[in-house]
C-alpha positions as CSV (number, residue, x, y, z in Angstrom):
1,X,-22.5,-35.5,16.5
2,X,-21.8,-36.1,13.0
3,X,-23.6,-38.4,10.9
4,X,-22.7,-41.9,9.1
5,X,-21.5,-41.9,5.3
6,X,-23.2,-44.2,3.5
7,X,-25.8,-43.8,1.1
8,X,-29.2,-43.1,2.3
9,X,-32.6,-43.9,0.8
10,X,-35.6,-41.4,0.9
11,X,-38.9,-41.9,-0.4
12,X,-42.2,-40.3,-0.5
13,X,-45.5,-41.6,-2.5
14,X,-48.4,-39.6,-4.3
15,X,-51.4,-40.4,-6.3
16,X,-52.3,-39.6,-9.8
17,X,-56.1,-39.3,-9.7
18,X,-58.3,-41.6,-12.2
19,X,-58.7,-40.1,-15.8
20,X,-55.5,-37.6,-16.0
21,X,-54.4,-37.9,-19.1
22,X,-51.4,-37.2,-20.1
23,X,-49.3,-36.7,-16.8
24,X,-46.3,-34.8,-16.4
25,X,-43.8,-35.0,-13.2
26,X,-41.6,-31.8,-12.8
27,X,-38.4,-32.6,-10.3
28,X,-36.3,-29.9,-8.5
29,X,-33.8,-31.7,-6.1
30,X,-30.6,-31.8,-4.3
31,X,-29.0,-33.3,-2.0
32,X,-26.0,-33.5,1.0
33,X,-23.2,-34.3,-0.1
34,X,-24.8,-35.6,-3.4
35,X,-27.6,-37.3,-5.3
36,X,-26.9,-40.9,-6.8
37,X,-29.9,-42.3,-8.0
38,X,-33.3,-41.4,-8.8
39,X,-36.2,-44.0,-9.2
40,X,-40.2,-43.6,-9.9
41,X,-41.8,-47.0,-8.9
42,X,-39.0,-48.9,-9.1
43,X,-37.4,-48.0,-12.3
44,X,-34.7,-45.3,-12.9
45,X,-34.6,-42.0,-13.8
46,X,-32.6,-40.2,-16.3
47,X,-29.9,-38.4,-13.9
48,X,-27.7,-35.4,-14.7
49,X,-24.4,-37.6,-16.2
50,X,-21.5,-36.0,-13.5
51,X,-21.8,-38.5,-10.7
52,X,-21.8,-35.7,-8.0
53,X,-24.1,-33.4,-9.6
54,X,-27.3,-32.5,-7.4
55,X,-24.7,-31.1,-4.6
56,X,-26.7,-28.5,-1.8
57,X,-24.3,-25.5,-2.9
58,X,-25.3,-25.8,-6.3
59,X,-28.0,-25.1,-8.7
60,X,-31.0,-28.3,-7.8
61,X,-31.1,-30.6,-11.2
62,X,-34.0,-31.2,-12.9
63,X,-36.2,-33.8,-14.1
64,X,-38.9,-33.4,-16.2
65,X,-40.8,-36.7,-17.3
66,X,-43.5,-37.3,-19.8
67,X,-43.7,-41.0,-20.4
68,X,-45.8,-43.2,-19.3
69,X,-44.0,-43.7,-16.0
70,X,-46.6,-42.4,-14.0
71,X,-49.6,-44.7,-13.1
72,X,-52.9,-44.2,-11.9
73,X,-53.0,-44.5,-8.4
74,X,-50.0,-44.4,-5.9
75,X,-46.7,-43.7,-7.5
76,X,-43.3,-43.6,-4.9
77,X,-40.5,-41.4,-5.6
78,X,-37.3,-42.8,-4.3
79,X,-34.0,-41.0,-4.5
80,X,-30.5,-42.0,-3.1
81,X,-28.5,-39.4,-1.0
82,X,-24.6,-40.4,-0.6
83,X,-22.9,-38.4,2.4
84,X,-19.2,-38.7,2.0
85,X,-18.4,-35.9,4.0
86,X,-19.2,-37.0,7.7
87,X,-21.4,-34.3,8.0
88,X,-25.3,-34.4,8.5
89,X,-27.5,-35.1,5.1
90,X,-30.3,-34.6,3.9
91,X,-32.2,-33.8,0.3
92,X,-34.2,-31.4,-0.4
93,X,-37.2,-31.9,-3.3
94,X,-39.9,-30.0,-5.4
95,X,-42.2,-31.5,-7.6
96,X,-45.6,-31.3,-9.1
97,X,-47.8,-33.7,-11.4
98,X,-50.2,-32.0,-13.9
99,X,-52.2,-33.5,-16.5
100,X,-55.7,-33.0,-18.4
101,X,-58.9,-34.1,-17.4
């Protein structure tokens, strides 16, 4: 069975403990066929500028964020996945948070 194409929505939340200062959010991602859109809380990210960049045979992009993005308390990562290809999808992601105390 192959899947849909469409464009598909994953998200995952974390939590930025009370007092870090200064947080940083490293992003390593890609996706099947290819990653459209990437949002922390709401708002956009800064995506690589070819429109089918973050491909699964391909180096994973990166985002590395230093703003004030981040909040104290739950932050949710959400990142669109478009499948074209009639094939299963899926995304694959690695990120951390670090900051000062």
């Amino acid at each position: 069975m192959f899947g849909r194409n469409g464009v598909y929505v994953y998200e995952t939340c974390f939590c930025v403990g009370r007092g870090v200062r200064h947080p940083i959010l490293g992003i390593g991602f890609w996706g099947d066929d290819y990653v459209t859109a990437v949002r922390l809380n709401g708002k956009p990210l800064t995506m690589p500028p070819s429109p089918r960049s973050c491909i699964y045979d391909d180096d994973p992009c990166q985002i590395l964020m230093t703003d004030s993005k981040l909040l104290e308390g739950r932050n949710c990562l959400e990142m669109e996945v478009t499948n074209a290809g009639g094939s299963p999808t899926g995304l694959e992601v690695s990120a951390n948070v670090r900051g000062g105390h």
